[in-house]
PQR file of N, CA, C, O and H, with PARSE charges and radii, in Angstrom:
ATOM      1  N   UNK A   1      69.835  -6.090  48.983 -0.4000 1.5000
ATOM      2  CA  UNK A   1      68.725  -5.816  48.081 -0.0000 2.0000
ATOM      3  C   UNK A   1      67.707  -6.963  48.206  0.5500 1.7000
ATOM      4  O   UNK A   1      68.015  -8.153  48.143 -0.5500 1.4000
ATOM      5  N   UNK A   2      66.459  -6.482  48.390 -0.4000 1.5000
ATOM      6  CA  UNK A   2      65.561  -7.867  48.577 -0.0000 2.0000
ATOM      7  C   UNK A   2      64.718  -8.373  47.678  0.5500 1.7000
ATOM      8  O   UNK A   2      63.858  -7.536  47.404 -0.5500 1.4000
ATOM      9  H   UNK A   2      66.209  -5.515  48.441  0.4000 1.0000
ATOM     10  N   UNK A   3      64.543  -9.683  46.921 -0.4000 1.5000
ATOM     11  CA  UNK A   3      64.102 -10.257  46.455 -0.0000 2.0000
ATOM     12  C   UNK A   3      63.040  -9.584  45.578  0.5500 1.7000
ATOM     13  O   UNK A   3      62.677  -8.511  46.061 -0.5500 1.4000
ATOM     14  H   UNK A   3      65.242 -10.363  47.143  0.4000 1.0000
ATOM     15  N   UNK A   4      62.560  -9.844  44.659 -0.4000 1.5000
ATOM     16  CA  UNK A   4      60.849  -9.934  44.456 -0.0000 2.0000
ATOM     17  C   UNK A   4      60.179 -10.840  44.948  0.5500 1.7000
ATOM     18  O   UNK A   4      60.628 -11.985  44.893 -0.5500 1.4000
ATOM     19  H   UNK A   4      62.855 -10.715  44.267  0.4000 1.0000
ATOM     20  N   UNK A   5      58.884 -10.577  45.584 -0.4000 1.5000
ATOM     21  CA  UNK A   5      58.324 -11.669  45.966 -0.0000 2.0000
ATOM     22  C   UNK A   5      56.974 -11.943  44.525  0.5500 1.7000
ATOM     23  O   UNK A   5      56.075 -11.219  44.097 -0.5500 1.4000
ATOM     24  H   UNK A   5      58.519  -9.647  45.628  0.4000 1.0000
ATOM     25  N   UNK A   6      57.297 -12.886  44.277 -0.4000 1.5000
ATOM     26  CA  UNK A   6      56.371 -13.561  42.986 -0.0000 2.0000
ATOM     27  C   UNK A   6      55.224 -14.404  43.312  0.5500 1.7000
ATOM     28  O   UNK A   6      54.590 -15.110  42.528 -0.5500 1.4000
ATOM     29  H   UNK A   6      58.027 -13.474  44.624  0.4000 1.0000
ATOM     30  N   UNK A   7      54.920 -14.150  45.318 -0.4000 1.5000
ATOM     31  CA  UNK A   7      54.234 -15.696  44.820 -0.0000 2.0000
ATOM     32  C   UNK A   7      52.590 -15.590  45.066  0.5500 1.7000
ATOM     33  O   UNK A   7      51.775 -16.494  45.250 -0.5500 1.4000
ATOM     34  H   UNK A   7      55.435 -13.577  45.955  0.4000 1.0000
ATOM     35  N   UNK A   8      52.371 -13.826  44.986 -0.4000 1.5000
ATOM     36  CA  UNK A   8      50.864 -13.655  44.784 -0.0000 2.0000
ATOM     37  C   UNK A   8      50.674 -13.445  42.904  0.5500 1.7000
ATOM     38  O   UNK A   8      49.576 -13.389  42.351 -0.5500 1.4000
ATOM     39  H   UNK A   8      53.033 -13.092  44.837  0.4000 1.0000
ATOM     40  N   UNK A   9      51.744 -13.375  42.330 -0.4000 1.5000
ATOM     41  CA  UNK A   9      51.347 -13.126  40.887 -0.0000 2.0000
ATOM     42  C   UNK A   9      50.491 -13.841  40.298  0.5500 1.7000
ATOM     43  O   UNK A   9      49.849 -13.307  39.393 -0.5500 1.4000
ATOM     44  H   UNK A   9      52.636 -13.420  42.780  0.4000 1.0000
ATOM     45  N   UNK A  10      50.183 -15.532  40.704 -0.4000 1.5000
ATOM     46  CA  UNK A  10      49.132 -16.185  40.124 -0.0000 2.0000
ATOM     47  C   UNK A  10      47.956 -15.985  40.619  0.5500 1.7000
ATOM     48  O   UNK A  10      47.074 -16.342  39.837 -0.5500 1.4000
ATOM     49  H   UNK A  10      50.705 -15.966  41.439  0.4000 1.0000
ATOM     50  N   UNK A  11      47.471 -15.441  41.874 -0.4000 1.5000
ATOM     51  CA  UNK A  11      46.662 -14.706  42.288 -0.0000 2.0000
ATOM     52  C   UNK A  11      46.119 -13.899  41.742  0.5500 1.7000
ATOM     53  O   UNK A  11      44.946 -13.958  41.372 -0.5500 1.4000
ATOM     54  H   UNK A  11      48.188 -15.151  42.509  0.4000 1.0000
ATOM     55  N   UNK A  12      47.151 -12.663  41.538 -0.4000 1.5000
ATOM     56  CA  UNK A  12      46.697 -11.644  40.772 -0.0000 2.0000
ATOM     57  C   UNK A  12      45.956 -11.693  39.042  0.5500 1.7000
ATOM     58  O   UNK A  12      44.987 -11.167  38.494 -0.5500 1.4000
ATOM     59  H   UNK A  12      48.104 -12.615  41.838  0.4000 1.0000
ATOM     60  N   UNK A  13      47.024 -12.616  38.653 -0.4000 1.5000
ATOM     61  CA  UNK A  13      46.303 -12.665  37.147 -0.0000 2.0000
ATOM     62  C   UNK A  13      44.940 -13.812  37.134  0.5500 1.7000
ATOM     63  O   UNK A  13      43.908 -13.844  36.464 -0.5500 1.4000
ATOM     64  H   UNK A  13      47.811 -13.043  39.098  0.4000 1.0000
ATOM     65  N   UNK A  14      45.210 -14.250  37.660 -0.4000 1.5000
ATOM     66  CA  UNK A  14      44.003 -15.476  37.748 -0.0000 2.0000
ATOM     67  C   UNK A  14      42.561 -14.768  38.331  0.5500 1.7000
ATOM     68  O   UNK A  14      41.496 -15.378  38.225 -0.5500 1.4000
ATOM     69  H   UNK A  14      46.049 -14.225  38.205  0.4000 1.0000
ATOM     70  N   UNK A  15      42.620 -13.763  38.797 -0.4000 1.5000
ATOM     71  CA  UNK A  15      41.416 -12.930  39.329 -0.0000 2.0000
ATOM     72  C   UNK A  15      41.327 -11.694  38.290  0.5500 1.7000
ATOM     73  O   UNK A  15      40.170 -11.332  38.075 -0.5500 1.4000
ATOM     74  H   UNK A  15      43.485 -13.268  38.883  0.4000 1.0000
ATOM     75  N   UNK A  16      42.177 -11.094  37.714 -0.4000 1.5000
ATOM     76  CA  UNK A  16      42.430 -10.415  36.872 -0.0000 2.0000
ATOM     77  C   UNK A  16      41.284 -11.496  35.226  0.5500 1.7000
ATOM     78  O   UNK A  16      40.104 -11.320  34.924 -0.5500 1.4000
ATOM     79  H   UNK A  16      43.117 -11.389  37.889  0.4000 1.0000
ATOM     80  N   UNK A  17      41.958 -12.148  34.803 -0.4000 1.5000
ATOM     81  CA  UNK A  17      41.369 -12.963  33.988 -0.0000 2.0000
ATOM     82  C   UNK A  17      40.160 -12.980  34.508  0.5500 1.7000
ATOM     83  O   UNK A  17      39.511 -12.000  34.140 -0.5500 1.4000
ATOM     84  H   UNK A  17      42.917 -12.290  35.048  0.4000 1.0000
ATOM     85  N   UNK A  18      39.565 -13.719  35.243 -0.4000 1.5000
ATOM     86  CA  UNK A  18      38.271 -14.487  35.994 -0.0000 2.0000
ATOM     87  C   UNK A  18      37.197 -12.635  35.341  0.5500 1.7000
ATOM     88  O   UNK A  18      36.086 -12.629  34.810 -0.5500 1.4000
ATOM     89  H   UNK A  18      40.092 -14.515  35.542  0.4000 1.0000
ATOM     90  N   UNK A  19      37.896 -11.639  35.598 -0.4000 1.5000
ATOM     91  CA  UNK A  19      37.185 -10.219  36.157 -0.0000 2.0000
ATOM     92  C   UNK A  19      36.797 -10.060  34.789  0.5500 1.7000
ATOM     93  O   UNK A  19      35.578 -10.122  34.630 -0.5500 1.4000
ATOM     94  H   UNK A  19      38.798 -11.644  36.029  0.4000 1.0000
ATOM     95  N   UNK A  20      37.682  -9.815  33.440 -0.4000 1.5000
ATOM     96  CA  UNK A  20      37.808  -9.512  32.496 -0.0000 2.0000
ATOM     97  C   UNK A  20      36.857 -10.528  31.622  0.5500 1.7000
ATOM     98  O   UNK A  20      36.397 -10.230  30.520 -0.5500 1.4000
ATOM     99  H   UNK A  20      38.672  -9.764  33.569  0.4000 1.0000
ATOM    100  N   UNK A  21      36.625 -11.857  32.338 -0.4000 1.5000
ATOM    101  CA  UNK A  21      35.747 -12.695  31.398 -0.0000 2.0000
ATOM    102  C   UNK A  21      34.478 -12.598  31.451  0.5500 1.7000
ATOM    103  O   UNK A  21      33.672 -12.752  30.534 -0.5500 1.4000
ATOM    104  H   UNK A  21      36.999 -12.099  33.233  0.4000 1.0000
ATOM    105  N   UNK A  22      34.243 -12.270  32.829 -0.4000 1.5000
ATOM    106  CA  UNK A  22      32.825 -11.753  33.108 -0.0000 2.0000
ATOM    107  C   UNK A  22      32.259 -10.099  33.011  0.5500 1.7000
ATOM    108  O   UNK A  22      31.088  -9.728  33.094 -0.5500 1.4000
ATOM    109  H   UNK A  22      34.898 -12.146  33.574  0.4000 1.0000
ATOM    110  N   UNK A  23      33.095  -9.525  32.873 -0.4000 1.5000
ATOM    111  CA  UNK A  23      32.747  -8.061  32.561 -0.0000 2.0000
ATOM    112  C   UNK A  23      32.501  -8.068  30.936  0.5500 1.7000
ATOM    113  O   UNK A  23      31.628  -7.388  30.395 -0.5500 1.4000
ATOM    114  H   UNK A  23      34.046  -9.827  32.806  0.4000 1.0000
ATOM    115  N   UNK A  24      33.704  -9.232  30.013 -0.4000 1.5000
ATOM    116  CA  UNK A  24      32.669  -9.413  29.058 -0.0000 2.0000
ATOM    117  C   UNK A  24      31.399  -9.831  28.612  0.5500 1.7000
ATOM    118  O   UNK A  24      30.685  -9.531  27.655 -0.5500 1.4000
ATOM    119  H   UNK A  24      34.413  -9.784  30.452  0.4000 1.0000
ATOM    120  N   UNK A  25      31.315 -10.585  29.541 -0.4000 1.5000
ATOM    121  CA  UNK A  25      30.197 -11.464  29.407 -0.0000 2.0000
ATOM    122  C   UNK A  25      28.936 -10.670  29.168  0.5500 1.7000
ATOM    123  O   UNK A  25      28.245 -10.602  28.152 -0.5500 1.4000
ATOM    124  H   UNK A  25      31.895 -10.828  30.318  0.4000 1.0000
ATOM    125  N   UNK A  26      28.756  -9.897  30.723 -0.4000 1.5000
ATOM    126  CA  UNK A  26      28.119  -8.849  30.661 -0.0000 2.0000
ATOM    127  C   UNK A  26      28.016  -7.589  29.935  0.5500 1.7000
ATOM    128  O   UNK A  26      27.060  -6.822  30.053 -0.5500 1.4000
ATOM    129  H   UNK A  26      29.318  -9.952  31.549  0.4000 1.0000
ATOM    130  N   UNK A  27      28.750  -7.447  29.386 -0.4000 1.5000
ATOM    131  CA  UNK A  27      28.910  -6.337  28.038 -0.0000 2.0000
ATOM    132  C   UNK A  27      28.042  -7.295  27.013  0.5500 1.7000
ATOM    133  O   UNK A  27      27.005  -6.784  26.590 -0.5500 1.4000
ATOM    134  H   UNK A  27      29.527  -8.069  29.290  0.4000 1.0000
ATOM    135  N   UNK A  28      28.315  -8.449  26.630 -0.4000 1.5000
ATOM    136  CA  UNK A  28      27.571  -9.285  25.714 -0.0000 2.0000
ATOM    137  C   UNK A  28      26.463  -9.108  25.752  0.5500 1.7000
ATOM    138  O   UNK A  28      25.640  -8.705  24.930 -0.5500 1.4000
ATOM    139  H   UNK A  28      29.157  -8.864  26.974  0.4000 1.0000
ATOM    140  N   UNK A  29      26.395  -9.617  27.376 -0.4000 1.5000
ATOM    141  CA  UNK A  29      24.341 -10.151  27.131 -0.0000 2.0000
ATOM    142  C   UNK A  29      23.469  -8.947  27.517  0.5500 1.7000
ATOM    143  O   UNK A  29      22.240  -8.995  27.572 -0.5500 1.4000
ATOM    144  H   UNK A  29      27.063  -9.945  28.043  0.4000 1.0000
ATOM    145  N   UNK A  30      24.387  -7.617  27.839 -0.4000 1.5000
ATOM    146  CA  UNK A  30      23.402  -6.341  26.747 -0.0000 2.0000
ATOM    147  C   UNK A  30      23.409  -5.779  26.175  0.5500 1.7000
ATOM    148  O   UNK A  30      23.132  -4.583  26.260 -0.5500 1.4000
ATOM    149  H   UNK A  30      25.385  -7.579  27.794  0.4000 1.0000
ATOM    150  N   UNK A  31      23.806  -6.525  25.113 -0.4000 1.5000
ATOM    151  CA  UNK A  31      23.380  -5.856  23.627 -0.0000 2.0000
ATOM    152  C   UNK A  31      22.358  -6.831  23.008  0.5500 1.7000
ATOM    153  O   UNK A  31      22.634  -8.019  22.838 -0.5500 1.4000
ATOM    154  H   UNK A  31      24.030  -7.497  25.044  0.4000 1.0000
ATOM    155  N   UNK A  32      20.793  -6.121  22.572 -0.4000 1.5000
ATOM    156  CA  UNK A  32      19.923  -6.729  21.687 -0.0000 2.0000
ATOM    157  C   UNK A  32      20.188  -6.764  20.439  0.5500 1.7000
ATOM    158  O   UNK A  32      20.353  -5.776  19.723 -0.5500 1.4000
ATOM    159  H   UNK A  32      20.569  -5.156  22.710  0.4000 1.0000
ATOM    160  N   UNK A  33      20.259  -8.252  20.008 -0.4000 1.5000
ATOM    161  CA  UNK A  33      20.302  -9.374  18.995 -0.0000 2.0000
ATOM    162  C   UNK A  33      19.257  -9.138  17.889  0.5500 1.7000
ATOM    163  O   UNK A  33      18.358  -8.379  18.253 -0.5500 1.4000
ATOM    164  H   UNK A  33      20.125  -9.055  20.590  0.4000 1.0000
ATOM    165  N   UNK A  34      19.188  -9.435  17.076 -0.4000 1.5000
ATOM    166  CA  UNK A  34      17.897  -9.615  16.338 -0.0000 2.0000
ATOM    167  C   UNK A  34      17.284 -10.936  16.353  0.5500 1.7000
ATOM    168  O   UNK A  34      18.032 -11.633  15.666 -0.5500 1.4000
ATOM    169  H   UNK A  34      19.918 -10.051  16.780  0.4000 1.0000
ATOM    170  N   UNK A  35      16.104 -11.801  16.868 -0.4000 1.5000
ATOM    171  CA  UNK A  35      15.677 -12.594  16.965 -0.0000 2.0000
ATOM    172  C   UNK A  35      15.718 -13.636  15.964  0.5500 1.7000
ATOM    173  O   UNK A  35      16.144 -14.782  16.113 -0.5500 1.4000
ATOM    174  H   UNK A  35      15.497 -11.235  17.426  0.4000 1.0000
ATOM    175  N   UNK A  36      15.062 -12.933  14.580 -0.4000 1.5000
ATOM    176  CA  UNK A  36      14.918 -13.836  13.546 -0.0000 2.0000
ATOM    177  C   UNK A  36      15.338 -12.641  12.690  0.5500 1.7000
ATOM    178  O   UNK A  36      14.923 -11.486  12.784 -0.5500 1.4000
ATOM    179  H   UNK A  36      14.716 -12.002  14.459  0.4000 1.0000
ATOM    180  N   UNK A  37      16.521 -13.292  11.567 -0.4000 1.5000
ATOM    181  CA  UNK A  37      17.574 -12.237  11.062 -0.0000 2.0000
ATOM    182  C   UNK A  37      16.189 -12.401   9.692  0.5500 1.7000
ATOM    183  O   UNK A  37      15.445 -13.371   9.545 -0.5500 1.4000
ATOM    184  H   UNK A  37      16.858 -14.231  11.490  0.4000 1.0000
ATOM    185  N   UNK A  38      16.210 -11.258   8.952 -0.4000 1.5000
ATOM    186  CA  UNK A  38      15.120 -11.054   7.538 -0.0000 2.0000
ATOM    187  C   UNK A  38      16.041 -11.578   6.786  0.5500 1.7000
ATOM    188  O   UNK A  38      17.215 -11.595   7.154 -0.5500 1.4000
ATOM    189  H   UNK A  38      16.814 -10.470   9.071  0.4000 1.0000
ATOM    190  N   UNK A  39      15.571 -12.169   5.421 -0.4000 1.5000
ATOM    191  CA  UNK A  39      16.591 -11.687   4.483 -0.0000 2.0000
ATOM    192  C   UNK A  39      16.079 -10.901   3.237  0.5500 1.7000
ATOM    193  O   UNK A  39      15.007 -10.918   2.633 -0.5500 1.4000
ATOM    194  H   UNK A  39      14.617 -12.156   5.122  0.4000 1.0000
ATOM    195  N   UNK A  40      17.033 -10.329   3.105 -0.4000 1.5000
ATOM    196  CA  UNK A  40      17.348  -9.552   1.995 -0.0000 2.0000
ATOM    197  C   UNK A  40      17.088 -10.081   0.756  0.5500 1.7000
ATOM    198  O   UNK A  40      17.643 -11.112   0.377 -0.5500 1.4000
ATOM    199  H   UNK A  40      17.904 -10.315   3.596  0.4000 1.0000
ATOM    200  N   UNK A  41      16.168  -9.375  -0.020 -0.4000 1.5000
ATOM    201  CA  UNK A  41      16.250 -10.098  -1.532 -0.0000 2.0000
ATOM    202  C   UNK A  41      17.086  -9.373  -2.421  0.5500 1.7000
ATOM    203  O   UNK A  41      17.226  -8.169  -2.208 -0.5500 1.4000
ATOM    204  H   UNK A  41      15.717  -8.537   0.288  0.4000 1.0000
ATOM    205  N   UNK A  42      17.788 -10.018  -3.588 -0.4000 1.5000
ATOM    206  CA  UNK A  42      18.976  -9.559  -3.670 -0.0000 2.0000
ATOM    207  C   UNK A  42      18.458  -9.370  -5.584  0.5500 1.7000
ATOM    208  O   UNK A  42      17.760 -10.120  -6.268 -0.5500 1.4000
ATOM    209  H   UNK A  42      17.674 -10.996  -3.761  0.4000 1.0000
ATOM    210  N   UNK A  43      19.096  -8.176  -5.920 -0.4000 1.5000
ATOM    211  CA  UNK A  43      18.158  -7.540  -7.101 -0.0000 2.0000
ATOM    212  C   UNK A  43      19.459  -7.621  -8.267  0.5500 1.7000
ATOM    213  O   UNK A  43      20.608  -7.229  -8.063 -0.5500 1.4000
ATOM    214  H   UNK A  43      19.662  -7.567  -5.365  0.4000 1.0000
ATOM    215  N   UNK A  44      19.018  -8.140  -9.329 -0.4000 1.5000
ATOM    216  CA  UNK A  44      20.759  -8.874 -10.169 -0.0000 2.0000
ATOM    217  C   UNK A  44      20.570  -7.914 -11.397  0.5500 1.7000
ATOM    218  O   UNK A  44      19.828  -8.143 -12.352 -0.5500 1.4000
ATOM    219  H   UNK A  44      18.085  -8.459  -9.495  0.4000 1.0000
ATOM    220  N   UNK A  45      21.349  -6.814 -11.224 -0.4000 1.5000
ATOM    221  CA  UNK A  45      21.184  -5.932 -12.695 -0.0000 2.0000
ATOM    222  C   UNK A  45      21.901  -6.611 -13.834  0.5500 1.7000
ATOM    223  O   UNK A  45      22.774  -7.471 -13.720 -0.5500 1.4000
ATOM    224  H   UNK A  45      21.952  -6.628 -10.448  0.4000 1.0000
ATOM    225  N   UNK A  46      21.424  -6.115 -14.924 -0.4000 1.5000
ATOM    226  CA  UNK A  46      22.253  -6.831 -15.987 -0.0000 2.0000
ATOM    227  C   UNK A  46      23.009  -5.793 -16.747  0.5500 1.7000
ATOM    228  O   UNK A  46      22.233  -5.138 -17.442 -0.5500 1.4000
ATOM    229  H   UNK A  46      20.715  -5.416 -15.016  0.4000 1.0000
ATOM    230  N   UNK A  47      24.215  -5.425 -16.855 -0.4000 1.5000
ATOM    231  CA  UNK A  47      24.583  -4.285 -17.888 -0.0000 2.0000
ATOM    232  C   UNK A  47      25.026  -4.843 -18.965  0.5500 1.7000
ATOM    233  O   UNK A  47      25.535  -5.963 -18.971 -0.5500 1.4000
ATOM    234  H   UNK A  47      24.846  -5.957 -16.289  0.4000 1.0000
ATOM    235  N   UNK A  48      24.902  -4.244 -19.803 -0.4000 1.5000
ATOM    236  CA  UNK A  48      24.977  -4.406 -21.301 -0.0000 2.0000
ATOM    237  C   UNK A  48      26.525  -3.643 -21.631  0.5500 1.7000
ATOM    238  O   UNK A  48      26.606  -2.416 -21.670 -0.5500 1.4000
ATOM    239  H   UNK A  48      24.488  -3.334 -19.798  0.4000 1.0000
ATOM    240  N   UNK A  49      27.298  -4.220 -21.780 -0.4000 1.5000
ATOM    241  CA  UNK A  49      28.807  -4.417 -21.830 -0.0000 2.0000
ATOM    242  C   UNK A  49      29.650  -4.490 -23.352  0.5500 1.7000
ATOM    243  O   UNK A  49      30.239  -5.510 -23.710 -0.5500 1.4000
ATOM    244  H   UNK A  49      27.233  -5.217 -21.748  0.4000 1.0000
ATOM    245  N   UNK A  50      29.601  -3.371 -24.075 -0.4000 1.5000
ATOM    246  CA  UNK A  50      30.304  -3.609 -25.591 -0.0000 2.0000
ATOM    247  C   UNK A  50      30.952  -4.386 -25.928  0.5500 1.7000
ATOM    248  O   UNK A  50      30.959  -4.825 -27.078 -0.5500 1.4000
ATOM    249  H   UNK A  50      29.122  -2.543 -23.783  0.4000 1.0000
ATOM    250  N   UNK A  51      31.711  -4.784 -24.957 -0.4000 1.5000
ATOM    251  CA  UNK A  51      32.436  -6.179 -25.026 -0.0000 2.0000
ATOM    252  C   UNK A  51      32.120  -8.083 -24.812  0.5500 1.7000
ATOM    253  O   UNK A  51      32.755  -9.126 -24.972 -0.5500 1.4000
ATOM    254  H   UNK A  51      31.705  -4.428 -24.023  0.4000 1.0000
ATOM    255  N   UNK A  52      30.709  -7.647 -24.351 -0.4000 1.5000
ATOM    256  CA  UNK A  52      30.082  -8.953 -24.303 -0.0000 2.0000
ATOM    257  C   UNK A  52      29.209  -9.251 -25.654  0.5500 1.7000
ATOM    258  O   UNK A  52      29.195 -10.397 -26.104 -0.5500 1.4000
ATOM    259  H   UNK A  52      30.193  -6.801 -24.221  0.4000 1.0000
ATOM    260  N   UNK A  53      28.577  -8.340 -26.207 -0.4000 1.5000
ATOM    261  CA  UNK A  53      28.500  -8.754 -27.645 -0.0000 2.0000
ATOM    262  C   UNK A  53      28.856  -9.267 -28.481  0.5500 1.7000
ATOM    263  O   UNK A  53      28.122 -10.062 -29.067 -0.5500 1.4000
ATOM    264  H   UNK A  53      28.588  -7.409 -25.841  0.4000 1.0000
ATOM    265  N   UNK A  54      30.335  -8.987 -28.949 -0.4000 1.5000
ATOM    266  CA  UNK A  54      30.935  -9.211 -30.086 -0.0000 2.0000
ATOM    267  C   UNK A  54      32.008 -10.321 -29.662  0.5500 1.7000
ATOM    268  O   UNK A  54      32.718  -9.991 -28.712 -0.5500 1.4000
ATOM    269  H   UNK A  54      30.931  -8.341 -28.472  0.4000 1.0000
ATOM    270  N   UNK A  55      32.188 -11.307 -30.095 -0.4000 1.5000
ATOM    271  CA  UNK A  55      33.620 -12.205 -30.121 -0.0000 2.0000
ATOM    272  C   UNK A  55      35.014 -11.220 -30.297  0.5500 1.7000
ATOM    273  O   UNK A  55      35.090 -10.015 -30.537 -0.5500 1.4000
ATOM    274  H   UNK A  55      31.611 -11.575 -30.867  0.4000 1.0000
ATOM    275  N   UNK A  56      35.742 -11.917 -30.146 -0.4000 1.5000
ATOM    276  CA  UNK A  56      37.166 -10.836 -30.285 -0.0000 2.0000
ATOM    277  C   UNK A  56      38.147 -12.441 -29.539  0.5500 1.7000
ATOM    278  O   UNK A  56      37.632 -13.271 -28.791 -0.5500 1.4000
ATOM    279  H   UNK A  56      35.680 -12.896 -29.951  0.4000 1.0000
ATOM    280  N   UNK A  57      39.385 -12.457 -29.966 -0.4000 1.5000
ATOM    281  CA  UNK A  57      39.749 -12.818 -29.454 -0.0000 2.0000
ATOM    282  C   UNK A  57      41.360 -12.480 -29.783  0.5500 1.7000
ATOM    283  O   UNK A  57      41.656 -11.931 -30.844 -0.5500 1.4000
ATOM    284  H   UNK A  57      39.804 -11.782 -30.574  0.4000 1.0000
ATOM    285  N   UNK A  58      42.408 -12.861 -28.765 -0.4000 1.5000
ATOM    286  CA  UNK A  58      43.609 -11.881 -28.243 -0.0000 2.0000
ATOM    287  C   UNK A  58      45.077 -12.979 -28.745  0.5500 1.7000
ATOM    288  O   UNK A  58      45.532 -14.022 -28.273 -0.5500 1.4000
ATOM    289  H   UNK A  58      42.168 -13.308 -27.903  0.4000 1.0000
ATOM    290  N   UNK A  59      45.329 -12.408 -29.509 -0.4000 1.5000
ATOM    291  CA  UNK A  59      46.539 -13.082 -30.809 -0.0000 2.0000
ATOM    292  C   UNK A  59      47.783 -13.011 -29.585  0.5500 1.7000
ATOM    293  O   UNK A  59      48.006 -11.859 -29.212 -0.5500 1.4000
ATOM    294  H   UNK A  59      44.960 -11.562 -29.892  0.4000 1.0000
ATOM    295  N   UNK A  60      48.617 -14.093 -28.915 -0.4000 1.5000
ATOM    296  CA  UNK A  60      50.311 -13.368 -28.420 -0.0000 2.0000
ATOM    297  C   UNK A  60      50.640 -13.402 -29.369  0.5500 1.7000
ATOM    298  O   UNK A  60      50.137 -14.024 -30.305 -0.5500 1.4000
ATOM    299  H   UNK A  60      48.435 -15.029 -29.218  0.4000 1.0000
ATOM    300  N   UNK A  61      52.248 -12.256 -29.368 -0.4000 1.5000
ATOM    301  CA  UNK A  61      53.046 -12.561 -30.354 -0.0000 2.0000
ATOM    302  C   UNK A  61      53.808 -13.720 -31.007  0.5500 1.7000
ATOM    303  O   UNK A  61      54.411 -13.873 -32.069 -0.5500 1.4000
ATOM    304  H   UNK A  61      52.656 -11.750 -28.608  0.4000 1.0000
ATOM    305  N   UNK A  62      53.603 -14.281 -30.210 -0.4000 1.5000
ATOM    306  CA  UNK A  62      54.571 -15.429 -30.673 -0.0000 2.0000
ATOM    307  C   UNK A  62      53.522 -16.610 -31.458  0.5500 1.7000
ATOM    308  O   UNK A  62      53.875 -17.479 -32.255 -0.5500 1.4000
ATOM    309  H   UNK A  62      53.113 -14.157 -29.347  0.4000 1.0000
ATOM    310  N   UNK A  63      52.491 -16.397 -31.079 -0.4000 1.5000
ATOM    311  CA  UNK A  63      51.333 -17.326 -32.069 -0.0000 2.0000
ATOM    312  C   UNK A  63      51.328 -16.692 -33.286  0.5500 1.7000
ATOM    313  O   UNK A  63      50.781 -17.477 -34.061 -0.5500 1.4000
ATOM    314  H   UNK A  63      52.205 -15.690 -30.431  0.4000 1.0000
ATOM    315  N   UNK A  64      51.734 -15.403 -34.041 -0.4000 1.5000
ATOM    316  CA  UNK A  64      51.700 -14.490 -35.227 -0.0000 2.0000
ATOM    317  C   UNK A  64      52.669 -15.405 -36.109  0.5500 1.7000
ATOM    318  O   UNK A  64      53.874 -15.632 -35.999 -0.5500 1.4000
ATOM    319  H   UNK A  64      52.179 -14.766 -33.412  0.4000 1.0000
ATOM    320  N   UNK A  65      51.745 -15.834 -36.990 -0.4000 1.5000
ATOM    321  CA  UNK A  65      52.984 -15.599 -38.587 -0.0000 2.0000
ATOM    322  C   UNK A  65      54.063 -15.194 -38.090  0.5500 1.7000
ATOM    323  O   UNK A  65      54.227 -14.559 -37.049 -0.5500 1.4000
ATOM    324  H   UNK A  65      50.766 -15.651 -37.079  0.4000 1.0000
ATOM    325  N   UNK A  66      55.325 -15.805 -39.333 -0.4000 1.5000
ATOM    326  CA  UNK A  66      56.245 -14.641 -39.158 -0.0000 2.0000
ATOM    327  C   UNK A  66      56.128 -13.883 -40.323  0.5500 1.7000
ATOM    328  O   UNK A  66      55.304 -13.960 -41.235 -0.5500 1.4000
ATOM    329  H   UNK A  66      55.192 -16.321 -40.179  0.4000 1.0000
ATOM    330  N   UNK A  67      57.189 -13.053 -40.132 -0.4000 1.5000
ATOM    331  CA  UNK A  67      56.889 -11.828 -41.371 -0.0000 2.0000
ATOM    332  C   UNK A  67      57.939 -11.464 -41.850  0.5500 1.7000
ATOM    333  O   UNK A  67      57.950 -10.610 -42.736 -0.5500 1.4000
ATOM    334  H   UNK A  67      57.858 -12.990 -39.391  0.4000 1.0000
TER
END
């Protein structure tokens, strides 16, 4: 039974890699960017919340009198 021969495998991936970095690359540099990003002005509603009115505040049991 004969061997594997292993000793183009760093070959292979090392050109493999090299291929894959530059095919990204080029996928990258075409896609248009936006030059100068806008910004957004940002609009702050206020809702009026039944619960922000009034004080209230939340008794545990174990702070209660006893009884």
């Amino acid at each position: 039974m004969p061997q594997l021969d292993t000793s183009t495998w760093f070959i292979t991936v090392l050109s493999a890699t090299i291929t894959l970095f530059i095919l990204m690359q080029l996928k990258i540099s075409l896609h248009n960017f936006p030059q100068t990003p806008s910004i957004k002005s940002i609009k702050i509603t206020e809702s009026n919340n039944p619960w922000e009115s009034k004080w209230t505040k939340i008794y545990s049991p174990l702070s209660l009198p006893l009884q």
